[in-house]
C-alpha positions in Angstrom: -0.3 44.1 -10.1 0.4 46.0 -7.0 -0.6 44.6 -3.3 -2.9 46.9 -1.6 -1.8 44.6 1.3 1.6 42.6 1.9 1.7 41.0 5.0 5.3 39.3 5.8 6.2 36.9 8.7 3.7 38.6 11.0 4.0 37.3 15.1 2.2 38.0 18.0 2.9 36.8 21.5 0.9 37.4 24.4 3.9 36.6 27.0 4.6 33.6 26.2 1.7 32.3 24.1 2.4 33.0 20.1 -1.1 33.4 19.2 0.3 34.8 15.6 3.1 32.4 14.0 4.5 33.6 10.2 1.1 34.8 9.0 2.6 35.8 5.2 -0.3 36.6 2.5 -1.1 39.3 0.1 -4.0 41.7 -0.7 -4.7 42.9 -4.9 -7.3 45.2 -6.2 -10.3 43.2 -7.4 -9.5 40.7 -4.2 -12.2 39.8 -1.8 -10.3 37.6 0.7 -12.6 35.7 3.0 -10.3 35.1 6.5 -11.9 32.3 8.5 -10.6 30.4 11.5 -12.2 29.3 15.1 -12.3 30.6 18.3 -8.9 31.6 19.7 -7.2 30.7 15.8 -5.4 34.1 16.1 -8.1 35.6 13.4 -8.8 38.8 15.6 -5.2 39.3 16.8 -4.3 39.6 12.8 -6.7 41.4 12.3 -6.2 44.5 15.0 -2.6 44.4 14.0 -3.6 44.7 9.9 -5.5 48.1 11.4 -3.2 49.4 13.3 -4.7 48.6 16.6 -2.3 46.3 17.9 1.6 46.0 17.3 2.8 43.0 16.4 5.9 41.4 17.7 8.0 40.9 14.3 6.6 41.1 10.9 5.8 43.7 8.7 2.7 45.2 7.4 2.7 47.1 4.5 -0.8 49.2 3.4 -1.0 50.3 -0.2 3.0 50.8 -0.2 3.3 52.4 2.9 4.7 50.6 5.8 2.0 50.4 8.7 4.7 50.6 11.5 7.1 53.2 10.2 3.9 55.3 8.9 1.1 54.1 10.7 -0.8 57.3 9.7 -0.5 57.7 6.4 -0.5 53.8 5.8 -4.3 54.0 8.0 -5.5 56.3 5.6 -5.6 53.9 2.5 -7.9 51.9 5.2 -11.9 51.8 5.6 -12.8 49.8 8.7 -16.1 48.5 9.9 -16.2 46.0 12.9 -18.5 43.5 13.8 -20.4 46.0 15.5 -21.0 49.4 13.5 -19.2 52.4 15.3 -22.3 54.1 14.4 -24.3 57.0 16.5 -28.1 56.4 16.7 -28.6 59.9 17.4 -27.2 61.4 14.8 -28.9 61.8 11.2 -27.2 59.3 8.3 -25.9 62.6 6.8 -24.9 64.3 10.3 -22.7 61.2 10.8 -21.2 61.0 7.6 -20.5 63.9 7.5 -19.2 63.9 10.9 -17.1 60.6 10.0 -15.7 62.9 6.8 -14.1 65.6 9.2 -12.4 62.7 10.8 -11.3 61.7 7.7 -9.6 65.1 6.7 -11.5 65.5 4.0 -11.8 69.0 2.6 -15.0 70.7 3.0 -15.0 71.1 -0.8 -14.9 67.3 -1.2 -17.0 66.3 1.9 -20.5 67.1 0.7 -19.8 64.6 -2.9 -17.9 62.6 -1.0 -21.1 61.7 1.3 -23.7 61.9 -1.5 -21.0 59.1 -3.2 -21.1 56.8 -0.2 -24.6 57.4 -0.1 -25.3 56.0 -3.5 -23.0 53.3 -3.2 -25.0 52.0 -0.6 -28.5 52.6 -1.5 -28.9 55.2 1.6 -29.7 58.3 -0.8 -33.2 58.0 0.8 -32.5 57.8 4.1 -29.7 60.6 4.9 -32.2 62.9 7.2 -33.4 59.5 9.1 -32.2 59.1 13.0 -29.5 56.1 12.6 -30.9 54.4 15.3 -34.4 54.4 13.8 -33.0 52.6 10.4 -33.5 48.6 10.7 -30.2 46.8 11.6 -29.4 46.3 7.6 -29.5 50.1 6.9 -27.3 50.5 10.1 -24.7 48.0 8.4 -24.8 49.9 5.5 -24.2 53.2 7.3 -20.9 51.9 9.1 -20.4 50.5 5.4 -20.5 54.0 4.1 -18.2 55.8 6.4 -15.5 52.9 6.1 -15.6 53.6 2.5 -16.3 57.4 2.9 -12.6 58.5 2.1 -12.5 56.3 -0.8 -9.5 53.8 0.7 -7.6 51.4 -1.0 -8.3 48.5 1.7 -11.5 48.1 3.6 -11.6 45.6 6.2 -15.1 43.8 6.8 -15.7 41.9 10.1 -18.8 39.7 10.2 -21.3 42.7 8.1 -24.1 40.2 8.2 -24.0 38.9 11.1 -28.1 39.1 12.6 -29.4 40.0 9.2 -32.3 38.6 7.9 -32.0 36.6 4.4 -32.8 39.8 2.2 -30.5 42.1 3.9 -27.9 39.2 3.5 -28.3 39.3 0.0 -28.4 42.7 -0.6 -25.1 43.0 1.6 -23.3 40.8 -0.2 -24.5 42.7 -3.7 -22.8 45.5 -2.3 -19.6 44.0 -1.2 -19.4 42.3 -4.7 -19.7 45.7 -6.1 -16.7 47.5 -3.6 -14.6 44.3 -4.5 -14.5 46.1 -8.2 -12.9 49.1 -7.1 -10.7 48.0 -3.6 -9.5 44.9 -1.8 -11.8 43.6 0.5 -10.7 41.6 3.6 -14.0 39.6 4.9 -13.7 38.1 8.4 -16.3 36.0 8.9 -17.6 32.8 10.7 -20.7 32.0 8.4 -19.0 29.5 5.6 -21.2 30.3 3.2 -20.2 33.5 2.9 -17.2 33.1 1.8 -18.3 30.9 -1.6 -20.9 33.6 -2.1 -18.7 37.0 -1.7 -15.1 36.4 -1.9 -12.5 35.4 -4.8 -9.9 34.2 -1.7 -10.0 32.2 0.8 -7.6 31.8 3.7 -8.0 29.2 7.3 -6.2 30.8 10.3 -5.7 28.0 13.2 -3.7 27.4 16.0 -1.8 30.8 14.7 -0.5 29.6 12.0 -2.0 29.6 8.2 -3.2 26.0 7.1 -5.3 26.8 3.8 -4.3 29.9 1.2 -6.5 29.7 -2.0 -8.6 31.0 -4.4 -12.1 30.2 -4.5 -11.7 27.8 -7.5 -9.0 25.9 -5.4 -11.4 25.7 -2.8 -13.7 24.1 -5.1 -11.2 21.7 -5.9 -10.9 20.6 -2.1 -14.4 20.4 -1.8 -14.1 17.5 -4.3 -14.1 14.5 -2.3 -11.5 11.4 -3.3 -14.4 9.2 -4.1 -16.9 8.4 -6.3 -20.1 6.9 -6.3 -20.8 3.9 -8.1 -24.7 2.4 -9.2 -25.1 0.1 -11.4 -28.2 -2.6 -12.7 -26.7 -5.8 -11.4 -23.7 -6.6 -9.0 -20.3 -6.1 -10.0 -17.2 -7.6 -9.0 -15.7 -5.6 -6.4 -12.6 -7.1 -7.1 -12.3 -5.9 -10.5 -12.7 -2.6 -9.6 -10.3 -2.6 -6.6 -7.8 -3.2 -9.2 -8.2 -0.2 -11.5 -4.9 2.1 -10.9 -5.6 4.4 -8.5 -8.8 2.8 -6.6 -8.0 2.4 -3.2 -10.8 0.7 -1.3 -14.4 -0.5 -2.7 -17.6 -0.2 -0.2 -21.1 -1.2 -0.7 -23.0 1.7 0.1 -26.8 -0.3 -0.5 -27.9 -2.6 -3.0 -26.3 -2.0 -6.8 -24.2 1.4 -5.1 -20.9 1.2 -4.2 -18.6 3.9 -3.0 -15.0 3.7 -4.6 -12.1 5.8 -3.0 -8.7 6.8 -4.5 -6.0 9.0 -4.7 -6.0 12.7 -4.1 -5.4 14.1 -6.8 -6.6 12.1 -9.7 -9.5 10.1 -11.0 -10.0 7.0 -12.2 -13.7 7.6 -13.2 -13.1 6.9 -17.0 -11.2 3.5 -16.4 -14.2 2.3 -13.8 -17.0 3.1 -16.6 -15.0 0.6 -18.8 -14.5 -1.9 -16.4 -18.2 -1.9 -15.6 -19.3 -1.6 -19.0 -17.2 -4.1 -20.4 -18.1 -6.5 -17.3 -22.0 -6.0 -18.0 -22.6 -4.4 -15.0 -25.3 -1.8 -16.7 -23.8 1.6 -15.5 -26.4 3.6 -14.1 -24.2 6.3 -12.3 -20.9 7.2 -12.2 -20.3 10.5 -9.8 -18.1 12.5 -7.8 -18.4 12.5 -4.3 -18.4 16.3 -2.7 -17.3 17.4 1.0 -19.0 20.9 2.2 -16.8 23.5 2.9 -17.8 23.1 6.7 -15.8 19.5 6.2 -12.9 21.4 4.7 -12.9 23.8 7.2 -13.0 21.2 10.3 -10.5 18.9 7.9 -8.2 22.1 8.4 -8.5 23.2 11.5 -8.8 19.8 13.3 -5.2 18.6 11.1 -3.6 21.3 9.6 -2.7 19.8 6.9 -1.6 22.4 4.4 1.4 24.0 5.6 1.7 27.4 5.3 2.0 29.4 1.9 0.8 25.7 0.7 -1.3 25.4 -2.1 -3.9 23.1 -0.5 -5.4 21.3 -3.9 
């Protein structure tokens, strides 16, 4: 499969500060990548330099097979852009502005007219195209700046925080329509809301400190979501010591009466040999589950240690 988006031992200094150190990842048709990271990560600084907007100091950046910094223009039109706050003109009409937005593009007057009517449906704004933009509620806005990043029908569009002050339906209708783009393009989502990421994107990738500490799919995130530990209830006491010598148990808690909480290594589980040692001991197994970490734990886990190197599978 071709990358839309190849991005290869990318730096940025800001005179002697490397905010961007080796940032190497890869963009597919059918992706959504969610890029997350903290304050002052680097996340921006990647991000201006994946549009063009800022030059990085080594690296290379390559848009749908074109190199961004031999061809920046031709390499910019495979792009669709819409920041965090939509370059949108609330004077203008929706179809005065895609249209308008369509010119920019180069688009040929015999394509513009289908070309807006398209982004129009895609975005549920056929009713809506003789409305002032900045009488539309802030989701219709958000889908306008949607519509003219996807206007000249790019191979990449780049999404930075498109639900940011919406209200729970206009989330959800948002995300319907980036799950629908995600068929057609790669999708790179910047965003700091965690939950966005597990409800939009097939990637995942943690920016901090410059440097890339997580690179995954959203099944592999699921994977470090699962905690090394299991939770243990049973009828009667058991005998902690039995359990603490099961291969692979680590260290046995009591968490309350009858429930224990049984840690061990990354990696594997020893649930099946602890059922038999308490069923075999009499113990009366009640429940036997694993323990899950939010992805807001995985996230701080990251960015506070670092511990998956980058280009590291972090499972």
């Amino acid at each position: 499969m071709t990358n839309l988006v190849q991005v290869e031992q990318l730096y940025r200094y800001y005179g002697d500060h490397c905010a961007v150190q080796d940032v190497t990842f890869t963009l597919e048709k059918g992706e959504i990548l969610g890029f997350l990271g903290p304050n002052g990560a680097g996340k921006t600084s990647t991000m201006q330099m994946i549009c063009g907007n800022l030059a990085p100091t080594s690296g290379q950046i390559v848009i749908n097979g074109v190199d961004l910094l031999d061809q920046p223009k031709e390499a910019k039109r495979a792009l669709g852009y819409l920041p965090e706050i939509p370059p949108v003109y609330r004077e203008l009409t929706v179809d005065e502005y895609l249209n308008y937005c369509g010119r920019l593009h180069g688009l040929p007057r015999e394509r513009l007219s289908r070309a807006c009517a398209q982004a129009k449906e895609r975005c549920g704004l056929e009713d809506v195209g003789a409305r002032l933009i900045g009488n539309l509620s802030k989701g219709y806005q958000q889908r306008v700046g949607i519509a003219q990043a996807i206007l000249h029908t790019p191979a990449v569009i780049i999404l930075d925080e498109p639900t940011v002050g919406l209200d729970p339906i206009q989330i959800r209708e948002i995300r319907e329509l980036i799950a629908e783009l995600g068929k057609e393009h790669g999708i790179i989502l910047s965003t700091h809301i965690l939950s966005e990421v597990q409800e939009s994107c097939t990637h995942v990738q943690i920016i901090h400190r410059g440097r890339l500490v997580l690179k995954d799919t959203i099944e592999g995130l699921e994977l470090q979501m699962r905690a090394s530990s299991l939770l243990l209830t049973t009828r009667r006491a058991v005998d902690a010591d039995r359990l603490r010598a099961v291969a692979g148990v680590q260290s046995v808690e009591s968490v309350e009466d009858n429930v224990w909480r049984i840690f061990h290594d990354k990696g594997t589980t020893p649930a099946a040999a602890i059922a038999e040692v308490v069923v075999t001991g009499g113990w009366g197994l009640l429940e036997l589950t694993p323990e899950r970490r939010s992805l807001e734990e995985v996230f701080i886990d990251m960015t506070q240690t670092g511990a998956a190197g980058v280009g590291e599978d972090a499972t």
